[in-house]
N, C-alpha and C positions, 0 to 999 in steps of 0.2 A: 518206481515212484515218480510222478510228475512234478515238474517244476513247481505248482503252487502245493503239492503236499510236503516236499522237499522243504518249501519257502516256511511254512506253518511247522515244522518239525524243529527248524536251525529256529525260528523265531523263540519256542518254545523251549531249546534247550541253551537259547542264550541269555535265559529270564532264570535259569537255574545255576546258569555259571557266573552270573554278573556282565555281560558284555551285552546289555543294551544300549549301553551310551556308546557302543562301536556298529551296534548292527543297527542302528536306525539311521545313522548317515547313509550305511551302504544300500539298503532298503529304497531308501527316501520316501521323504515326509511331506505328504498332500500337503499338509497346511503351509509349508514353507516353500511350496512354489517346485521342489527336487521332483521326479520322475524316478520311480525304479529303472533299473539296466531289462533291458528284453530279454538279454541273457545271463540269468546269476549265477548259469554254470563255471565251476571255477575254473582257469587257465589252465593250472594244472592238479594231476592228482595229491592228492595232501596223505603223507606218508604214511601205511597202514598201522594201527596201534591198538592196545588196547584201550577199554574205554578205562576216561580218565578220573579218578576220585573228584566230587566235588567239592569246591575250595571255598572256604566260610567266605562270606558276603563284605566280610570287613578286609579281607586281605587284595592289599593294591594287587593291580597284575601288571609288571612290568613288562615296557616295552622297548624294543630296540632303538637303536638309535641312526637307523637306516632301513632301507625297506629291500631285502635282497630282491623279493621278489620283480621290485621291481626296475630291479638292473638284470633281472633275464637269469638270476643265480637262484638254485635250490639250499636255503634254510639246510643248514649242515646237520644239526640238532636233530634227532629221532624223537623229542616231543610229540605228541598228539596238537594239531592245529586247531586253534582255540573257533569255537561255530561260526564266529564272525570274517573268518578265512575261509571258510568250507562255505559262506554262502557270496563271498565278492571274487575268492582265487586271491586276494592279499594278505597278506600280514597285517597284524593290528598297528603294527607302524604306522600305514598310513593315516590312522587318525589321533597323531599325539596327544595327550594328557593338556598339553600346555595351549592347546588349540579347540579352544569352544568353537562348534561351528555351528549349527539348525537347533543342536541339541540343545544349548544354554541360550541361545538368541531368540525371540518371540518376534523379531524381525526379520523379512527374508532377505537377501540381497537386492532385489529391485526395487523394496520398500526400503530398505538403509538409502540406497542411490536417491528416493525420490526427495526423501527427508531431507539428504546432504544440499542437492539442488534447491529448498524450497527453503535454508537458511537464509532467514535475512541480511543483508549486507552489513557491514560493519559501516557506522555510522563515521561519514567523511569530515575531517575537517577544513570549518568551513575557508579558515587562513591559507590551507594548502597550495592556492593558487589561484586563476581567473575562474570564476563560476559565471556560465552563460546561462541563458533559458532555460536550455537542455538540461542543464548538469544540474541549478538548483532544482527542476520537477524529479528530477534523479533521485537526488537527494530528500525532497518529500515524502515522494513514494516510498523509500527503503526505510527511510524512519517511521512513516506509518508501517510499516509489515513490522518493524519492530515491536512498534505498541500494543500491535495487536495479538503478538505473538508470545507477547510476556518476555519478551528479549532486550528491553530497551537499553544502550548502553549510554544514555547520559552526558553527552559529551559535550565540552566547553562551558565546566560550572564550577572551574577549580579556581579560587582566590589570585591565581597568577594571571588567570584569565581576566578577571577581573579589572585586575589592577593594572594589564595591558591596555584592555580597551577605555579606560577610565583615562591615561594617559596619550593614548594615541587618537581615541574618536570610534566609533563606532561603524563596521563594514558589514552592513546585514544581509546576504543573499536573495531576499525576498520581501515584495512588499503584500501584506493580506489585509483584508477587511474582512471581517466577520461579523458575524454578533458576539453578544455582551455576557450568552448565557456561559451560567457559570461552569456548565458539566461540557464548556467547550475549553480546554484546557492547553490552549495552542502550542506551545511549544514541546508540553509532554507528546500532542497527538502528534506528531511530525519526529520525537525524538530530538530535539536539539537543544542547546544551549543560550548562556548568556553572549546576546550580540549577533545571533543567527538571522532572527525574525522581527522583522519592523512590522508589529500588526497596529493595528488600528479595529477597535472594538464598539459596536454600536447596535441597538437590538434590534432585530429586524435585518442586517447588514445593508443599512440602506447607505446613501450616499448624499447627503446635505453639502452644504459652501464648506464646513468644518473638516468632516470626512475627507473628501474631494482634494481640499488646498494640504491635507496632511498626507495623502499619496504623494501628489503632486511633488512634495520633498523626499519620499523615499523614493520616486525614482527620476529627480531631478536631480536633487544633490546629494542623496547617496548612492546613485546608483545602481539602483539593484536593477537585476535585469528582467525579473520575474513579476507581476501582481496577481494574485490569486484573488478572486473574490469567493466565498466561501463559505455556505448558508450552512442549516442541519435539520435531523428530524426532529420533528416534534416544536415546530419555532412557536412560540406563544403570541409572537407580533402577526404571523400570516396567520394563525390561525384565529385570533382576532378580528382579521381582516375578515375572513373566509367566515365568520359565523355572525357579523354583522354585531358583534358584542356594544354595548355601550359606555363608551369609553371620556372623558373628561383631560381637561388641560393639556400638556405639551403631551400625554400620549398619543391623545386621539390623534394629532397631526401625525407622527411618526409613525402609528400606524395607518393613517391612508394612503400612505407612501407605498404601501404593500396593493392596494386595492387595485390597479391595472393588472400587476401578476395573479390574484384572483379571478379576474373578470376575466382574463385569456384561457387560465385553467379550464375556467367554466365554457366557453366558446369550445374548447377543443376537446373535451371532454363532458358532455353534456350530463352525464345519467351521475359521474364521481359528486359523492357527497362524503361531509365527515373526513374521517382523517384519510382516505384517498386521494379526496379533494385537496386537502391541508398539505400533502407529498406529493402530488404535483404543482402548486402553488410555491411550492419550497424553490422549485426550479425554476418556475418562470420568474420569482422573483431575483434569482440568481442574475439573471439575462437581462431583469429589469436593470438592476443596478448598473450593469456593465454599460448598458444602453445608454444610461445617465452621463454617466463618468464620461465614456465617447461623447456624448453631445454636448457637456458642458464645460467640459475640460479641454481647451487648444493642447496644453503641454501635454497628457495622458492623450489624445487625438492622434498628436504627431510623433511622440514617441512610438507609437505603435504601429501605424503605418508606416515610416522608415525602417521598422525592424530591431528596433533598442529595445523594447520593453515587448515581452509576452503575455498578453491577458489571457484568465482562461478563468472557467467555474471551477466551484465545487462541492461537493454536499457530503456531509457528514454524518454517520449513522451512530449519536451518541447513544445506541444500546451496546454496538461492538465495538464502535471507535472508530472501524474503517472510513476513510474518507473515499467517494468517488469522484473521479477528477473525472471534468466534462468536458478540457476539452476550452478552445477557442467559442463565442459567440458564434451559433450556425450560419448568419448573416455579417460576420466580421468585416468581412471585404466590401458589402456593400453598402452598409453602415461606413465603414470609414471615408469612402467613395463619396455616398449623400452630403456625410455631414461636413465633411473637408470643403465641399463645394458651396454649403446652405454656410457656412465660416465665411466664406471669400467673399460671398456676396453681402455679405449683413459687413461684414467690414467696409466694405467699398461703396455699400450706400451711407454709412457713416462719416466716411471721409466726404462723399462727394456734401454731404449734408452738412458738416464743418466749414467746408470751405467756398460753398455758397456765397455770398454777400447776401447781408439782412437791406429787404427794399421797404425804404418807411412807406407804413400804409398810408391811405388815402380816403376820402368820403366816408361813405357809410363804413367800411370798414375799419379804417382810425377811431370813431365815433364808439363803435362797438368792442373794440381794443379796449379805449381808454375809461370804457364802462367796468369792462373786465377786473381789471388791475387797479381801482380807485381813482383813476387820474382825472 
């Protein structure tokens, strides 16, 4: 008889003695990634016997508690070897009762390992010690994979936490501007706690004298080393912008504030209309904002060109939750370069402008002066 009628015979008579949960490990099982052996001829011969009465379905079949076989010793016992020997050369030993392996797992071992790998981090706290740039985007990212993953662990919202920072002052790792909408739920999407995240919330994530000068304190005087600026999909301010809506009172201002990241969309992306348009517009206003901040802000300018504070995008996919991080300003370095230098001079022609002496006019020009001013 050949190996595969061989194989079809033990398969078949081990579905009558009950030892499929032994001969489908030795077999192995496509779906779980096992290869059969090339050779399921057994080691050695299994001792001649009669054939064995079949034993009801409900009765255990015990197993040793050592595998002689495979310490090189011949099974003392003149039992008939159970099919699942006659098709590996072992004893059923080798696959204990108390050891689910392929059979009760719907996981293979390279899918357990990837799963193991692809657990999100447990959520750091944030007192544990200095947090730089690095460590707070660290700690972003890991709490985003939490939330996304249905894993979140909640950390730093217990009453002692509380009543720490209530007492001592607040140490936030990170400063963010976002928007205002409400399915942006900041601190849940990052995973953290009370005290973690100094955001600053505003529709559109734009960046006004308000915005600006409330950065400006988290990482001036709290220190954070981190700013995130951090749009999302579906913004109703860009998309505002992007559809030319007709808008009234302090909206309409806040959103023309979006209308350059529009009009860049549009330039770089000629044929994008609709919510294409609308998601890439999401990002340039992202850049927009950053733009701002750098140009209007000396303290946010120079903290970041010295290397104290990390600016970077971000944008947020409130269908999944995930956040994608983008990352520094493409042009960071040359913006900071420009603007540092268009600073120094707009100061310096102020000083020298100051400290001028005023020459009293004369003729016709006095004349004209004192027309001016009532005099």
């Amino acid at each position: 008889m050949n190996t595969r009628k061989l194989l079809n015979s033990l398969l078949t008579a081990s579905c009558l003695f009950g030892f499929t949960g032994a001969v489908a490990p030795a077999l192995g099982n496509p779906e779980h990634g096992h290869v059969a052996a090339a050779n399921p001829e057994p080691t050695h011969a299994p001792a001649p016997a009669a054939k064995p009465a079949a034993a009801p379905a409900t009765t255990p079949i015990a197993t040793p508690a050592a595998n002689p076989a495979s310490q090189g010793k011949v099974p003392a016992t003149t039992k008939p070897a159970p099919p699942a020997q006659l098709a590996t050369g072992k004893s059923p030993a080798a696959t204990p009762a108390t050891t689910p392996a392929a059979t009760t797992s719907p996981t293979s071992p390279a899918q357990a390992k990837s799963q193991v790998e692809a657990k999100p981090a447990k959520a750091a706290e944030a007192d544990d010690g200095p947090v730089d740039a690095d460590k707070a985007l660290a700690m972003l990212k890991d709490g985003n994979a939490r939330w996304t993953s249905g894993t979140s662990s909640n950390p730093n919202i217990s009453a002692s936490r509380r009543q720490m920072l209530a007492e001592n002052g607040q140490k936030p790792f990170v400063t963010m501007l976002t928007c205002s909408d409400s399915r942006l739920p900041v601190e849940r999407l990052f995973d953290r706690g009370v005290g973690d995240v100094f955001a600053i919330r505003v529709a559109g994530n734009i960046a006004g004298d308000s915005e600006t000068g409330t950065i400006e304190y988290g990482l001036g005087h709290l220190k954070t080393p981190l700013l995130v600026v951090m749009g999302h999909t579906n913004c109703g301010a860009v998309a505002a912008a992007a559809s030319g809506a007709e808008l009234h009172g302090k909206v309409a201002k806040l959103v023309a504030s979006c209308a350059p990241a529009v009009e860049r969309a549009k330039r770089a992306n000629p044929s994008a209309t609709g919510n294409d348009l609308v998601a890439l517009a999401v990002k340039e206003n992202v850049w927009q904002t950053i733009f701002d901040l750098l140009k209007t802000s000396d303290e946010i300018r120079e903290l970041a060109a010295s290397g104290k504070v990390k600016v970077i995008g971000a944008v947020c996919d409130i269908t999944t939750g995930k956040v994608e991080f983008l990352g520094e300003h493409p042009w960071q370095s040359e913006l900071l370069s420009a603007l540092t230098q268009d600073s120094k001079s707009e100061k310096s022609e102020k000083t020298e402008s100051a400290t001028k002496p005023n020459m009293p006019a004369t003729g016709a020009s006095a004349t004209a002066t004192e027309g001016k001013t009532g005099h």
